[in-house]
matplotlib code that plots the C-alpha trace (Angstrom):
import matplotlib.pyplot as plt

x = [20.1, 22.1, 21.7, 21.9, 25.3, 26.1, 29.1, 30.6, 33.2, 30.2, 30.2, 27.3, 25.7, 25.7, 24.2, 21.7, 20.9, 20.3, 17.6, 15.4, 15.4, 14.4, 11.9, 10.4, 10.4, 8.7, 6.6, 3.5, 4.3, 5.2, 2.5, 2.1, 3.6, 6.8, 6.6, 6.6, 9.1, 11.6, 10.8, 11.8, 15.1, 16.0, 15.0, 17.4, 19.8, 19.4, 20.0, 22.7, 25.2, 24.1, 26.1, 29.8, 30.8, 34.0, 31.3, 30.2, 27.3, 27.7, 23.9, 24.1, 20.7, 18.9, 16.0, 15.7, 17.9, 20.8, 23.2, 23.1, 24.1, 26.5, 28.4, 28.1, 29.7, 32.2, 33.1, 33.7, 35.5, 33.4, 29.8, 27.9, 24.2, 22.8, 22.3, 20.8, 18.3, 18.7, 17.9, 16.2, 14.9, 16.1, 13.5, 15.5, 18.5, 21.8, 25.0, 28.1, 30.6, 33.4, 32.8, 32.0, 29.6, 29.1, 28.2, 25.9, 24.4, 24.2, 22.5, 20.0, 19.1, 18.5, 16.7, 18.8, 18.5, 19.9, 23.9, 27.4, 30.9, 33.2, 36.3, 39.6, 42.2, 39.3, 41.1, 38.4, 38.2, 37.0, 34.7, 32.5, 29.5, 28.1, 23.8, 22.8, 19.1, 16.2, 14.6, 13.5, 11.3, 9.2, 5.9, 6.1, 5.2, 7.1, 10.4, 10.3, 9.2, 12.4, 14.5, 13.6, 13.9, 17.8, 18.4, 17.3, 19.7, 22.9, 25.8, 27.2, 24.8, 25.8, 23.4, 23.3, 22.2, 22.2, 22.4, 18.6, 16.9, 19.8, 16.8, 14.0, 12.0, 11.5, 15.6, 15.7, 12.4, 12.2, 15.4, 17.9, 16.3, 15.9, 19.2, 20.5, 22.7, 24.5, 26.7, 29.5, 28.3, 27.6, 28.6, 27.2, 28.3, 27.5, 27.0, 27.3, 29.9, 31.2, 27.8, 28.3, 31.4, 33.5, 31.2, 27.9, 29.1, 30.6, 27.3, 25.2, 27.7, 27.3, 23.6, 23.4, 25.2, 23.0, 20.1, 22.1, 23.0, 19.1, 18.6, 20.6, 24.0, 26.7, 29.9, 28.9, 31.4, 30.5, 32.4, 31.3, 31.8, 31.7, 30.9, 31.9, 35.3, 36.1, 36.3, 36.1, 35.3, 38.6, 38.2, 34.7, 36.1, 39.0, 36.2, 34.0, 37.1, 37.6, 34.1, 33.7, 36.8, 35.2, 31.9, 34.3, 35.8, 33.2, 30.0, 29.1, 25.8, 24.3, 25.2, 23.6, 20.7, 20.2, 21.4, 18.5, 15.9, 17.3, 17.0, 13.1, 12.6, 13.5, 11.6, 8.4, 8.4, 9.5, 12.6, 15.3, 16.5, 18.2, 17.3, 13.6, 12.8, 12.7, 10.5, 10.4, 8.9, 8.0, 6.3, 4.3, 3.5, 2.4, 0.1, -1.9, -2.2, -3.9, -5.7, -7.0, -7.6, -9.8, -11.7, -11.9, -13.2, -10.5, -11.1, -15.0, -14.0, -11.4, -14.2, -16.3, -14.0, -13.8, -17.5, -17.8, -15.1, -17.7, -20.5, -19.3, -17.7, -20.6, -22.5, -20.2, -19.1, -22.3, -23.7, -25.6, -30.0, -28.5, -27.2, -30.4, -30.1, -27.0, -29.5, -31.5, -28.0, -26.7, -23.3, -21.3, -19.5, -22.3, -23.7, -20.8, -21.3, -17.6, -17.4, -19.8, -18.0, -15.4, -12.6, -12.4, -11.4, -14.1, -15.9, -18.2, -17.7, -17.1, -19.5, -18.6, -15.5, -16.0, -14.5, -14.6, -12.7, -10.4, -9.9, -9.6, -7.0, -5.3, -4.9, -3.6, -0.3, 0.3, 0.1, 2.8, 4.8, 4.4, 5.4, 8.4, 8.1, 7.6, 3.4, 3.6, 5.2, 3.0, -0.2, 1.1, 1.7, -1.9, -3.0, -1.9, -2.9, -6.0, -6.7, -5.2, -7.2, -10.4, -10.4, -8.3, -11.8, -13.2, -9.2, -9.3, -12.7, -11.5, -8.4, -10.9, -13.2, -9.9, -8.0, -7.6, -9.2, -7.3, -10.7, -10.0, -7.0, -8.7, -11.5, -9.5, -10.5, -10.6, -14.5, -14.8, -12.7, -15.0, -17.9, -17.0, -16.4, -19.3, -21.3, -19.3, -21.1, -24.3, -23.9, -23.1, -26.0, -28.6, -26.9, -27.5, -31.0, -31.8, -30.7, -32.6, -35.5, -35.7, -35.2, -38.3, -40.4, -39.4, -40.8, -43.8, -45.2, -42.9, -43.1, -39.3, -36.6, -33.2, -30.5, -28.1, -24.5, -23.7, -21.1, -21.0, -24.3, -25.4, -26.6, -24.2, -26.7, -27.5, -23.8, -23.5, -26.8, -25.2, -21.4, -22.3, -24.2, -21.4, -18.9, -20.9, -21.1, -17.4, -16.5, -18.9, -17.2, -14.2, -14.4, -15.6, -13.1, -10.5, -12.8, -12.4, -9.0, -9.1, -11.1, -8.7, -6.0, -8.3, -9.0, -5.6, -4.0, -7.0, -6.6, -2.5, -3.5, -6.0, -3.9, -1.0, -3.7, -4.5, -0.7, -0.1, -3.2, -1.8, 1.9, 0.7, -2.0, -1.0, 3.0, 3.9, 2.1, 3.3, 6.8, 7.1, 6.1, 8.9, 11.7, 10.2, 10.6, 14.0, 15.4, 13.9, 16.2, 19.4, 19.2, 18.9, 21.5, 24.2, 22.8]
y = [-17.5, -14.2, -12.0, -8.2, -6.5, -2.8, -1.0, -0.2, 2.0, 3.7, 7.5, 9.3, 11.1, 8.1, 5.9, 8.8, 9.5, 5.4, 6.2, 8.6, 6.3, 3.3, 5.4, 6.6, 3.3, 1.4, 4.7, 2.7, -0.5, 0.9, 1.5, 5.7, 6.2, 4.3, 5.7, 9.1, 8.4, 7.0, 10.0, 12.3, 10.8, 10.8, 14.7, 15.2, 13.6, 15.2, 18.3, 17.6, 16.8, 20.9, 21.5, 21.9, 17.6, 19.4, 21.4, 18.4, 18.7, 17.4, 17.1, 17.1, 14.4, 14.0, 14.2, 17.0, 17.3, 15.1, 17.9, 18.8, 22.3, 21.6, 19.3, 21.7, 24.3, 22.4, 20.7, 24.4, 25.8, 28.7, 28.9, 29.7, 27.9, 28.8, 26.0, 25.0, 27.7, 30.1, 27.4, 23.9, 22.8, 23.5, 24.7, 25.9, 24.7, 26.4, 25.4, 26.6, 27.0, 28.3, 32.1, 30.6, 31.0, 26.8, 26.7, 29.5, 27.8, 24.3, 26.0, 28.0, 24.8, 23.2, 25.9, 26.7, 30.7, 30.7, 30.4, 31.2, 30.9, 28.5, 29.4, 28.4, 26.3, 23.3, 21.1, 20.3, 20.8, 24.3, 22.7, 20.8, 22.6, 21.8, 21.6, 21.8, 20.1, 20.6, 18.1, 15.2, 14.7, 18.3, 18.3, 20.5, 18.3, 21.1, 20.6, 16.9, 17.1, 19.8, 17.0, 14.6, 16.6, 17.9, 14.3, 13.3, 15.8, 15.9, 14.2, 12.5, 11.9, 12.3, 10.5, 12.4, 10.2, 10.8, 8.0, 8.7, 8.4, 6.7, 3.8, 6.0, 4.8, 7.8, 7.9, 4.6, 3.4, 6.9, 8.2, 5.4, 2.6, 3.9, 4.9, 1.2, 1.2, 4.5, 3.4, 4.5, 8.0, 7.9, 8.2, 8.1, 10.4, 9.2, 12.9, 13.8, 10.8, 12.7, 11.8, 8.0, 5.7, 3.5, 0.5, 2.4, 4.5, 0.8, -1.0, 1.7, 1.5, -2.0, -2.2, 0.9, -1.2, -4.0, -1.4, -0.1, -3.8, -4.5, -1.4, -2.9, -0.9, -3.2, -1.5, 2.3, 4.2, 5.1, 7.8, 8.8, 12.5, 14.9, 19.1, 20.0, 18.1, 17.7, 14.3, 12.2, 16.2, 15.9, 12.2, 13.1, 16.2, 13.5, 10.9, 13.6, 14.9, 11.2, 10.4, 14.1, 12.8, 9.2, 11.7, 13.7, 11.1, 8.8, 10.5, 7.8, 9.0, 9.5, 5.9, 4.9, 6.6, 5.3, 1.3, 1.8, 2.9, 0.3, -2.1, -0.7, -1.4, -4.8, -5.7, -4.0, -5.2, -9.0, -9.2, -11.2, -12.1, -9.6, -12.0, -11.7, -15.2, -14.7, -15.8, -15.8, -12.7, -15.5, -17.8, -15.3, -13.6, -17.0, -17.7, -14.4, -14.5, -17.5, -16.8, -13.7, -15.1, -17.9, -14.8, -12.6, -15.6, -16.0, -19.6, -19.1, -16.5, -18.7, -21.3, -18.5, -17.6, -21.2, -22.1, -18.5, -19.3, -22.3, -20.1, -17.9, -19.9, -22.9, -19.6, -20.0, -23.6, -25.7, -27.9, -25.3, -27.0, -26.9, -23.1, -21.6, -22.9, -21.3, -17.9, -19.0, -19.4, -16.2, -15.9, -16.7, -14.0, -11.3, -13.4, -12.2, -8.7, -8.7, -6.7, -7.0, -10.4, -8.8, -8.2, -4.8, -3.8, -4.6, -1.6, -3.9, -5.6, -9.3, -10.1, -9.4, -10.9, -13.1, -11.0, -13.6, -16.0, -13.8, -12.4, -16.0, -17.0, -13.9, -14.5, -18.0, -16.8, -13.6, -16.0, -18.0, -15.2, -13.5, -16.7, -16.6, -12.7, -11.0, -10.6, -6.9, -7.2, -10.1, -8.5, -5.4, -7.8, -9.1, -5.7, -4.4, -7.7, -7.1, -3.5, -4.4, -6.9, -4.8, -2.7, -5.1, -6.1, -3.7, -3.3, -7.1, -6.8, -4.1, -6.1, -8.7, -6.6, -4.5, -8.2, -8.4, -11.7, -14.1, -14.9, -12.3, -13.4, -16.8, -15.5, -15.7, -16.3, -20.0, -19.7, -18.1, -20.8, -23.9, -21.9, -21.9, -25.4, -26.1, -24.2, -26.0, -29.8, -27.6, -26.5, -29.8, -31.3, -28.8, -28.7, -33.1, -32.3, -29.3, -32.1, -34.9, -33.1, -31.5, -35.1, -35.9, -33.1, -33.6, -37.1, -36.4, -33.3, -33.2, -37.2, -36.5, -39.2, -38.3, -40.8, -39.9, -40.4, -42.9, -43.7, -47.4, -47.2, -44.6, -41.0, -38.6, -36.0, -38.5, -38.7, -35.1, -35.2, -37.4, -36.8, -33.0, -34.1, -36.5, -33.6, -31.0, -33.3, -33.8, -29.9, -29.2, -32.1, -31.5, -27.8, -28.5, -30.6, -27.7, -25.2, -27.3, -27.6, -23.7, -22.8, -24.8, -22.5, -19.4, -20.2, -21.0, -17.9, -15.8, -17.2, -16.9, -12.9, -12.7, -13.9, -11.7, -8.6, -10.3, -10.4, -6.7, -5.6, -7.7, -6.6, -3.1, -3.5, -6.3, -7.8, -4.0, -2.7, -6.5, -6.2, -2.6, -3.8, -6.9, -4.1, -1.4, -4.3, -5.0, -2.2, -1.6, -4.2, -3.8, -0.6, -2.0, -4.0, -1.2, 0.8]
z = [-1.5, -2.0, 1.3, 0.8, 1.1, 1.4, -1.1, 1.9, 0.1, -1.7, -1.4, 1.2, -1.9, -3.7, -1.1, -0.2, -4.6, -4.2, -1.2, -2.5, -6.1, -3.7, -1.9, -5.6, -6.3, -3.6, -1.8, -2.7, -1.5, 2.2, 5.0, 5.3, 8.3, 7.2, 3.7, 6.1, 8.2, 5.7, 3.8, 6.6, 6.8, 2.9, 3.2, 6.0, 4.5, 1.6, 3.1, 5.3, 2.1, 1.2, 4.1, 4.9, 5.5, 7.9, 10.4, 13.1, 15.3, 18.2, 20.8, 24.4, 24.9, 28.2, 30.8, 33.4, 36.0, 34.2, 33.8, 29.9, 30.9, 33.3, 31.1, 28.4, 30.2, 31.4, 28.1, 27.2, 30.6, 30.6, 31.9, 28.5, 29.6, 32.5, 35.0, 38.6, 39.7, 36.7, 34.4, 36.0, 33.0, 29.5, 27.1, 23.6, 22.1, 23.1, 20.2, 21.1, 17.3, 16.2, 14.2, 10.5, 7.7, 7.4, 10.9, 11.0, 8.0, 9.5, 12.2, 10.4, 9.1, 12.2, 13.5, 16.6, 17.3, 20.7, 19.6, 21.8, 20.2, 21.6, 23.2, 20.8, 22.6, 24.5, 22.8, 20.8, 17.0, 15.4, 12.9, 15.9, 16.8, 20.4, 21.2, 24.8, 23.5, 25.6, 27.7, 26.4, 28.9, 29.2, 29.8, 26.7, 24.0, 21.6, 23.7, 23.0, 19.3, 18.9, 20.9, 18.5, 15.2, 16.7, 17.2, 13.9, 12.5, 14.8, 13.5, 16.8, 19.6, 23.4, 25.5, 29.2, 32.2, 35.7, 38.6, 38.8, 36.0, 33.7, 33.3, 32.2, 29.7, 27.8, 27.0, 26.0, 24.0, 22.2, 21.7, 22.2, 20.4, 17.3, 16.9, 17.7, 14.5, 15.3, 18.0, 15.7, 16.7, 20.3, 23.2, 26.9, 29.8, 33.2, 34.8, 39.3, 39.4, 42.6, 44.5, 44.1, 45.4, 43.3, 43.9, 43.1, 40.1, 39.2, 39.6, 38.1, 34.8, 34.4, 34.9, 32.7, 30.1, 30.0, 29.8, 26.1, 25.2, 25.6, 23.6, 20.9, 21.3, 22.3, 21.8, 22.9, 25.2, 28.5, 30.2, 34.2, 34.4, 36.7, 36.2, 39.7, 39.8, 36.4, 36.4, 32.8, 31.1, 29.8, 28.5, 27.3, 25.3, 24.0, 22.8, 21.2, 19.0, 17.9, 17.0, 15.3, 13.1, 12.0, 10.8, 9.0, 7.5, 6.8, 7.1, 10.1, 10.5, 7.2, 6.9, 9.5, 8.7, 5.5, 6.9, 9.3, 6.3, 4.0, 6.6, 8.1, 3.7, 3.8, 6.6, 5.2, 2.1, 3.5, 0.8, 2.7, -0.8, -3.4, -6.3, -8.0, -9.5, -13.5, -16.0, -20.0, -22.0, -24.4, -22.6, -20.4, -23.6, -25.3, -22.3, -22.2, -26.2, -25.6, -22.6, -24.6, -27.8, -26.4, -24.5, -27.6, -29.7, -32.0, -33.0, -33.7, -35.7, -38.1, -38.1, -39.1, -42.1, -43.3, -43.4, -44.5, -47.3, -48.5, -48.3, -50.7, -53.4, -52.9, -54.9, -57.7, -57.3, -56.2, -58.8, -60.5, -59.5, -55.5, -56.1, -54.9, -51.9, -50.7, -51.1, -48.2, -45.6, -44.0, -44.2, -41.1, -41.4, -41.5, -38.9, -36.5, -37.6, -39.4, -42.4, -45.3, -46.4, -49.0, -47.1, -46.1, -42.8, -40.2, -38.6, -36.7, -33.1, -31.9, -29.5, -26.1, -25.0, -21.7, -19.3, -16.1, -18.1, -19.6, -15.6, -14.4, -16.7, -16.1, -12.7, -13.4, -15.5, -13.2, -9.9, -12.0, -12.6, -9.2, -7.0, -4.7, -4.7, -1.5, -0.6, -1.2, -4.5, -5.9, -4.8, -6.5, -9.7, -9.1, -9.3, -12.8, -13.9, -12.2, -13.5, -16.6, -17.8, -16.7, -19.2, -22.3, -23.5, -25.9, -26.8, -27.7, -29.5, -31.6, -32.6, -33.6, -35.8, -37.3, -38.5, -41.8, -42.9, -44.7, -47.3, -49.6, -50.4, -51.1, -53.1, -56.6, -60.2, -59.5, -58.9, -62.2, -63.7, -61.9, -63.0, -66.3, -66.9, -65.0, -67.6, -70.5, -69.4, -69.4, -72.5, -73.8, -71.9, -73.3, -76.7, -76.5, -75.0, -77.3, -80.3, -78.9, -78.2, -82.0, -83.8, -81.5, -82.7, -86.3, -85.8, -84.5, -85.8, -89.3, -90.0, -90.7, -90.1, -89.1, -88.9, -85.7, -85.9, -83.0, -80.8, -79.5, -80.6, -78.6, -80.4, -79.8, -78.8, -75.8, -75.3, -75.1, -72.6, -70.5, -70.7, -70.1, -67.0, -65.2, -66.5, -64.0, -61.2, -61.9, -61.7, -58.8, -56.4, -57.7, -56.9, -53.7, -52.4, -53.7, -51.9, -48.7, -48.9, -49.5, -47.1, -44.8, -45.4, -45.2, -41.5, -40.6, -42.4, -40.5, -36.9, -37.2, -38.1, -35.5, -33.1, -34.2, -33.7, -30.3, -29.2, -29.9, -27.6, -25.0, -25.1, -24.9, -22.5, -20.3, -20.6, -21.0, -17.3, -15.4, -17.2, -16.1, -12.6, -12.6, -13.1, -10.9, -8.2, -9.8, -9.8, -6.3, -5.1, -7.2, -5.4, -2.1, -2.3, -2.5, 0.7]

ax = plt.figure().add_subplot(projection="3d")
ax.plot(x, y, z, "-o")
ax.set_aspect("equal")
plt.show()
């Protein structure tokens, strides 16, 4: 089994181009909401790469009373959010930037009105972009909605926790969790260190570890700070530059991003495996023609030409006292409402195809070709079959009616020829009987003698009676056996076109949709593989 394996050396708008062409692709296999929220991410993605890769936004993250604002203004060394009384909870995004046209654009785009510029010499780089968010925990539902759309969006998240509520549940199931895969972008700062003693703020670090390691982040940095004595400000500020310099370099958190919806992809769709299992065009092909030729009638319809072939040359053919029987036998062809018997195109239809067996049959080869697919993918397979073969029917019956029978072709001169030697024995015959029948009269109404010329002492007008008799029978089984032999042919030249007419209709109609669905899925996963 090959497992999937990302390019990691792929370029971010590469790997994001890759996304949104997997997301086009499978968007109808996903469940809405995923479909939804995989969607959101492509599109912020998307619009990230619009924006200048250099500019770095960094998010202060936490609940009330963790000290966002504090550590923001310390981070800075100037008090640029209001904090304590002034400010208890924060309601609106504060970013703090260097003067620049990309980062007033990269904040336009996140929608952050309330801005400061940063102070030059903090030791921090001019191109990061600092977000006091609001709380994630407001009883504002906006607040927490805007927390989650800056967090979606920032390039390197900073998790704030206080020795209170550091185990909150709202930090970690809706904001930490999902961003299990970005620990190359995060960091946590431990915030009022100076209230606790070495073995607390010890304790509370470790358990707060486990907490992350249960969250799914095992090798994020946590640094204990404090905004009244400064303590780990300075090694925060250090670790911020570093990680700001990894997202510059690498673009760490679009790749994330697009890891995590690659991943959520996988897991939806239940493909473990980047290898489809194959099948041949030919065979597949071979099966439905059959499938759909049996539905369509295909064989009645050669038998059809071949007692339809003996039908019509038996008129010209039979030994000539039987030929008036033929008269009273409808021709099989008529009789299936194909043509008017001469070989024109047929503007008449077969009789209704059988559309359960054709369904069932149907069913049969795509369950063949859809096996060791992922469920979504081979119910999707089962539905273009499915629809498909709903509506083939009158398609197959057309093809049917439109063949070109092979008994035209057949109906050559040869009739005329057997008919014509046929009518030399009765000529002979009637000529013998004609002869036989005037020495008789002569006889007895003329009392006139005529001496016959004999054969091995037979007359020869009873020769030529009875010679031209055998001689008829001759042609007519003679012919017969040609025209069975013909006829034969006929039907097998007929059912080879009819089931060339019947092939077309289901390349188009039904290999064409289920071979278009094979490389949609494909593609879907050579795609995946690189992300």
């Amino acid at each position: 089994m090959r497992i999937f394996s990302r390019i990691d050396d792929a370029p971010i708008d590469q790997r994001v181009r890759d996304l949104n062409e997997v997301l086009d692709l499978v968007g109808a296999d996903l469940t809405p909401e995923k479909r939804r929220e995989y969607e959101s991410v492509a599109t912020v993605a998307t619009d990230r790469l619009r924006f200048d890769p250099d500019t770095t936004v960094v998010a202060l993250i936490g609940a009330t009373g963790s000290g966002k604002s504090s550590l923001f203004n310390a981070l800075l060394t100037v008090d640029l959010a209001p904090v304590g009384v002034r400010r208890p909870t924060t309601t609106s995004a504060l970013a703090a930037s260097a003067p620049g046209e990309q980062a007033v654009k990269i904040l336009d785009w996140l929608g952050i009105k309330d801005r400061v510029y940063m102070p030059a010499g903090l030791g921090l780089s001019e191109n990061i972009t600092i977000v006091d968010m609001p709380d994630i925990d407001s009883v504002n539902e906006a607040n927490r909605e805007l927390s989650k759309k800056l967090a979606a969006r920032a390039d390197v998240l900073v998790w704030v926790v206080d020795p209170q509520k550091y185990a909150d549940d709202v930090l970690h199931s809706e904001f930490i969790q999902p961003y299990a895969s970005h620990s190359r972008v995060m960091l946590v700062a431990l915030t009022q260190v100076d209230l606790l003693s070495e073995h607390d703020a010890r304790v509370i670090i470790d358990d707060l570890r486990r907490l992350l390691e249960a969250d799914g982040l095992t090798n994020v940095r946590i640094v204990p700070t404090s905004s009244v004595t400064g303590e780990g400000v300075d090694e925060l500020r250090m670790y911020v530059s570093d990680i700001a310099e990894v997202q510059r370099r690498e673009s760490a958190r679009l790749k994330a991003d697009v890891a995590d919806v690659a991943a959520g992809i996988r897991t939806e769709l239940g493909a473990s495996d980047s290898v489809l299992p194959g099948f041949a065009e030919r065979d597949v092909v071979a099966k439905l023609t059959d499938a759909s030729a049996r539905a369509a009638g295909v064989h009645e319809v050669a038998k059809a030409v071949r007692r339809a072939y003996l039908h019509r040359s038996g008129k010209a053919i039979t030994w000539l006292p039987f030929r008036g029987l033929r008269l009273l036998r409808a021709d099989p062809l008529k009789r299936w409402h194909l043509g008017d018997g001469e070989g024109e195109p047929h503007s008449m239809r077969v009789s209704d195809v059988s559309s359960s067996a054709l369904q069932v049959n149907l069913r049969a080869v795509t369950e063949g070709v859809s096996a060791g697919r992922p469920r979504v993918w081979s119910d999707s397979m089962r539905r273009v079959a499915s629809a498909a073969g709903e509506t083939i029917e009158g398609d197959l019956a057309d093809a049917v009616a439109s063949t070109e029978l092979a008994i035209k072709d057949e109906a050559s001169t040869w009739w005329k020829v057997s008919n014509a030697l046929q009518w030399v024995g009765w000529i002979a015959a009637i000529v013998g009987a004609g002869w036989l029948a005037g020495v008789w009269l002569s006889r007895e109404f003329l009392l006139l003698t005529w001496d016959l010329p004999k054969y091995q002492e037979i007359p020869y007008p009873t020769w030529l009676l009875l010679l031209g008799v055998v001689w008829t029978l001759l042609v007519a089984i003679i012919s017969r056996l040609i025209a069975r032999l013909v006829a034969r042919r006929a039907a097998r030249k007929s059912l080879a076109a009819l089931n060339s007419s019947v092939e077309e209709v289901v390349r188009e109609r039904l290999w064409a949709p289920l071979h278009a669905e094979d490389q949609r899925q494909r593609r879907a996963l050579d795609v995946l593989s690189r992300l």
